[in-house]
C-alpha positions in Angstrom: 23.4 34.5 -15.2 24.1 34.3 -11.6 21.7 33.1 -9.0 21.7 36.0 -7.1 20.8 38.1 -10.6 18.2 36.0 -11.3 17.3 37.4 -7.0 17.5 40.7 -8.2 14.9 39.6 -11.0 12.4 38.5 -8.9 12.9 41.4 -6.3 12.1 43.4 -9.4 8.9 41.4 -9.5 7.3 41.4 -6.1 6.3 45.2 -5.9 3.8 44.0 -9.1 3.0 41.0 -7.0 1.8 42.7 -3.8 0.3 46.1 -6.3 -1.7 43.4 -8.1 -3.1 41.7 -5.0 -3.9 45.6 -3.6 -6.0 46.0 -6.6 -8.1 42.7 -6.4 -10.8 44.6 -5.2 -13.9 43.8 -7.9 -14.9 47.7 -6.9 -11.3 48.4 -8.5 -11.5 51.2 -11.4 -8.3 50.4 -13.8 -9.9 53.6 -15.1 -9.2 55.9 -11.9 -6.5 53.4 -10.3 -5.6 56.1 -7.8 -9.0 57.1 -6.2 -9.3 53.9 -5.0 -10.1 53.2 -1.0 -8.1 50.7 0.0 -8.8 49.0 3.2 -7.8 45.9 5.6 -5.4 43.4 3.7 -5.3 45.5 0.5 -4.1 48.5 1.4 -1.6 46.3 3.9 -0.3 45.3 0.3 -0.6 48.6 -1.3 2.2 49.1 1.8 3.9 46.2 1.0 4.2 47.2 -2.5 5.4 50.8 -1.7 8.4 49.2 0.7 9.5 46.7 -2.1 9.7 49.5 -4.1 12.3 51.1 -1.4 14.0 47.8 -0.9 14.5 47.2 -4.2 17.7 49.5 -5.3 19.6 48.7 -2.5 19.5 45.3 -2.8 20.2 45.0 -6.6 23.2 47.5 -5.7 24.7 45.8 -3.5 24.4 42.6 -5.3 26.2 43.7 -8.1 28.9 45.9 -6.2 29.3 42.5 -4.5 29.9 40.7 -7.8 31.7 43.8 -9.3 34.2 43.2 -6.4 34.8 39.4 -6.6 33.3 38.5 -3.8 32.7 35.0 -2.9 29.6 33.9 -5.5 28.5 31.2 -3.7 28.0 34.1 -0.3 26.8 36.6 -2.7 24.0 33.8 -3.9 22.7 32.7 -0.4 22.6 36.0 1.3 20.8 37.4 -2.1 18.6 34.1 -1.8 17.9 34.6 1.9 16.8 38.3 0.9 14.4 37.0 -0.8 12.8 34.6 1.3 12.5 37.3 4.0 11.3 39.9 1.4 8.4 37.1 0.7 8.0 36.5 4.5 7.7 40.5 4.8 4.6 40.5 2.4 2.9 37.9 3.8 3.7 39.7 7.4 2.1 42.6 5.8 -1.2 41.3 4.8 -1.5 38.8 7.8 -1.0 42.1 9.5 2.1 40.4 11.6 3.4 43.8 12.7 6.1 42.9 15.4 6.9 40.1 12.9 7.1 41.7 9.9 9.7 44.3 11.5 12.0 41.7 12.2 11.5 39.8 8.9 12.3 43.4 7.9 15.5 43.6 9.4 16.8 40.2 8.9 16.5 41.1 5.0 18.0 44.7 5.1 21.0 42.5 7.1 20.9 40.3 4.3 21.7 43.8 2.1 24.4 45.3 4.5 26.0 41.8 4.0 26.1 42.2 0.4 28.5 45.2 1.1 30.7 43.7 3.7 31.4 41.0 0.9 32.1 43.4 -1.6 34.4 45.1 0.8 36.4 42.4 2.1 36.8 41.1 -1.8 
């Protein structure tokens, strides 16, 4: 397995990373999950967990329209590495409540995505 699949792994793991952290509340109910009041840092990782969610397909597309396409592996496993990074960055932006930060840590991973497709198109 490629390093950039074992990427999209652990991209399929951080939504349960920052969902787990939301619910660390000792006032949590596993019983009535939802009716939970979130505030402060956990609901900021509620929101984190809702945007990995929305990350997540993308990414793991254009990882493997990348490979599908013969791109370069060694491009497809940095920019799928440096995702990553920045989609760890993004969380910890997010409960640190970094705002301006955590939009540009934002943007350098969705970059990190569109560059996924430009390899795949110029394979």
């Amino acid at each position: 397995m490629t390093l950039a699949l074992w990427c999209v792994l652990v991209a399929t793991l951080l939504p349960y990373v920052w969902g787990t952290l939301s619910k660390s509340d000792p006032a949590y109910d596993n019983a009535s999950p939802r009716l939970m009041v979130k505030t402060g840092w956990r609901q900021r990782a509620d929101w984190a967990q809702q945007n990995s969610w929305e990350a997540f397909a993308p990414f793991a597309a254009a990882v493997l329209i990348a490979q599908g396409c013969h791109a370069e592996q060694a491009s497809i496993d940095l920019l799928a590495c440096l995702f990553i990074g920045f989609r760890l960055l993004y969380g910890i932006c997010y409960l640190t409540n970094r705002s301006l930060l955590r939009s540009l840590v934002w943007a350098a991973g969705f970059a990190c995505v569109i560059g996924l497709y430009v390899l795949a198109a110029r394979a």
